[in-house]
MARGU-150969 format. One record per residue (C-alpha): x, y, z; residue in one letter. Coordinates in Angstrom, 3 decimals. Layout:
BEGIN
         X         Y         Z  code
         X         Y         Z     A
...
END
This chain:
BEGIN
         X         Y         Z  code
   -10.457    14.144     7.032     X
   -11.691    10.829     8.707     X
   -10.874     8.594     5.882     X
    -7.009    10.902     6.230     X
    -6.831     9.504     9.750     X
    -7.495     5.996     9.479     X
    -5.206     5.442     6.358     X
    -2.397     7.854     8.383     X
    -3.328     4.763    11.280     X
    -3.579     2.318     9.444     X
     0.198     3.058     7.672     X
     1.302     3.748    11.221     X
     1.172     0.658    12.200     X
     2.221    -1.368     9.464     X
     5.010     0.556     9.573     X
     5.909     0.284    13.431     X
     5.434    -3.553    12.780     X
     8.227    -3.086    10.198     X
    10.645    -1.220    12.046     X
    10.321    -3.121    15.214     X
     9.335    -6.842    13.972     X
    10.457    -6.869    11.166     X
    10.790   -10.659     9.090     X
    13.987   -12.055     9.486     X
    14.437   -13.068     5.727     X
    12.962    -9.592     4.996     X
    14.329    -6.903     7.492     X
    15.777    -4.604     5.266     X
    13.259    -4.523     2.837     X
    10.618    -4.102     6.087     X
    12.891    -1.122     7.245     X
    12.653     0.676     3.627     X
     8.893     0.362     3.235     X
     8.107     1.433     6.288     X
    10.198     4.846     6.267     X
     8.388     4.748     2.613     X
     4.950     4.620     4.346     X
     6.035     6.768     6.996     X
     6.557     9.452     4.214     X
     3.044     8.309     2.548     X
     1.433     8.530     6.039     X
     2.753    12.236     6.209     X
     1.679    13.290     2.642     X
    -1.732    11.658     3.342     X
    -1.996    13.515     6.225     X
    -0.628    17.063     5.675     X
    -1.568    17.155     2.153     X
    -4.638    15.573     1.802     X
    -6.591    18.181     0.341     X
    -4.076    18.067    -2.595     X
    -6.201    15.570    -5.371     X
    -2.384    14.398    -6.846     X
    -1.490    12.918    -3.895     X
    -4.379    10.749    -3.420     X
    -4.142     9.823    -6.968     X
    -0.185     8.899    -6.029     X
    -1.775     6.992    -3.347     X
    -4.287     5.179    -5.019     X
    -1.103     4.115    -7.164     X
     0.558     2.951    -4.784     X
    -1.941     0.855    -2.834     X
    -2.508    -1.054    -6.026     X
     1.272    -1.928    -5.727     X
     1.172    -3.418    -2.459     X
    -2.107    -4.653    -3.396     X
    -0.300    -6.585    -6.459     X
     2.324    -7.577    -3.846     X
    -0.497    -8.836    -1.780     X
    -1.665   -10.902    -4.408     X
     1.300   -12.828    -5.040     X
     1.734   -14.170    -1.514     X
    -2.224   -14.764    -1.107     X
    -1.543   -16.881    -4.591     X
     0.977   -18.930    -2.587     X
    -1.566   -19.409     0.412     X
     1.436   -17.447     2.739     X
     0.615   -15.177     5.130     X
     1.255   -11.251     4.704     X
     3.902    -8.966     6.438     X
     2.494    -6.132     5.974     X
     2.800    -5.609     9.691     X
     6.436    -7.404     9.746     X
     5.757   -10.244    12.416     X
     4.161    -8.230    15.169     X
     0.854    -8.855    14.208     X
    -0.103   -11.756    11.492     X
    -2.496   -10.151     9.000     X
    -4.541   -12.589     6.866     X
    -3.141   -12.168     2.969     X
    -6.953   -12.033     1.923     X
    -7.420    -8.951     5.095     X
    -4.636    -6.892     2.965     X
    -6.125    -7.408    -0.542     X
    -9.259    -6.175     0.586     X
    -7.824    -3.028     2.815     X
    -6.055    -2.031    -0.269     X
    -8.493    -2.307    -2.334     X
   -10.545    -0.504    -0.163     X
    -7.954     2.708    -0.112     X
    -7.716     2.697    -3.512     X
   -10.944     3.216    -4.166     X
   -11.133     5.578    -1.587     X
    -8.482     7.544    -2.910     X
    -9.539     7.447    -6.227     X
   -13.003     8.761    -4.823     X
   -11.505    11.331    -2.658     X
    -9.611    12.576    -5.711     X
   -12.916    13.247    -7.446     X
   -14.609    14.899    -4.365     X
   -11.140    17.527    -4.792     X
   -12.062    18.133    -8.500     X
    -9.068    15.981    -9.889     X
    -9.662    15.946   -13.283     X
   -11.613    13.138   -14.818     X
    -8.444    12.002   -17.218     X
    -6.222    12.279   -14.349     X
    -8.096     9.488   -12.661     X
    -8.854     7.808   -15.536     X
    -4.782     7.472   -16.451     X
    -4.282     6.735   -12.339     X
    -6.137     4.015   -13.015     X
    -4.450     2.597   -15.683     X
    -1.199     3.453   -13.826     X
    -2.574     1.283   -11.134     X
    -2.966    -1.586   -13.196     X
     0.500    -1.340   -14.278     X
     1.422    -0.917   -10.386     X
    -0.187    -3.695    -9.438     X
     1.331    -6.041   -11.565     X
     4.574    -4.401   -10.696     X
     3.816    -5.351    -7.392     X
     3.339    -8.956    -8.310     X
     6.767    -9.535    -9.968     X
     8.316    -7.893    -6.700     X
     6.810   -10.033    -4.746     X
     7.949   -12.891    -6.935     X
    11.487   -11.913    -7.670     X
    11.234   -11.190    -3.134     X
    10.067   -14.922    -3.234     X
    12.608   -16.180    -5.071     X
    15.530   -14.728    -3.560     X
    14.189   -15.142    -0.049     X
    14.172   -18.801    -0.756     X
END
């Protein structure tokens, strides 16, 4: 329940730096993810004694994580708080990593079974180099 909380905070206000600061060169993309982690932050929330959607989640922080990586690769700073509040790229990496571990463990503690998280985790893989060429395609058409 505690780990539910700070994620469900944590989302909160990466999203509210989205919707209300959002980057100039990224606004509607900062809109869209945040109503996306707005949705995440409820699932987490209501649902989180449901083991598929922490293993969802544990997916999906290896996206943003992969996204996270790209910009940290360019030494440029994250907005994954929009511009309100100027998150080092290396803070992100780590916070995501930390979730999806967490996720993957909480998972586990719910009795998820083992080839569920197993194939999760090769999902995440996948998502986080999805999240890479985002960012990169994001790059190059912000530019």
């Amino acid at each position: 329940m505690a780990l539910a909380i700070i994620i469900a905070i944590v989302l909160a206000l990466t999203a509210l730096g989205k919707i209300f600061y959002p980057l100039d060169s990224l606004k509607i993309l900062d809109r869209i993810v945040a109503v996306f982690e707005i949705f995440l932050l409820f699932l987490i929330f209501f649902l989180r004694n449901k083991w598929g959607v922490w293993l969802a989640a544990a997916i999906i922080f290896s996206a943003w994580m992969g996204f996270a990586l790209f910009w940290e690769s360019l030494k440029l700073p994250c907005s994954c708080m929009g511009s309100m509040i100027r998150v080092p790229t290396f803070f992100s990496i780590l916070l995501d990593l930390l979730f999806f571990f967490s996720s993957l463990m909480i998972a586990y503690l719910l009795n998820a079974n083992r080839q569920w998280i197993y194939l999760s985790v090769l999902g995440s893989f996948l998502a986080c180099l999805v999240g890479y060429a985002f960012a990169e395609w994001i790059y190059q058409i912000a530019i």
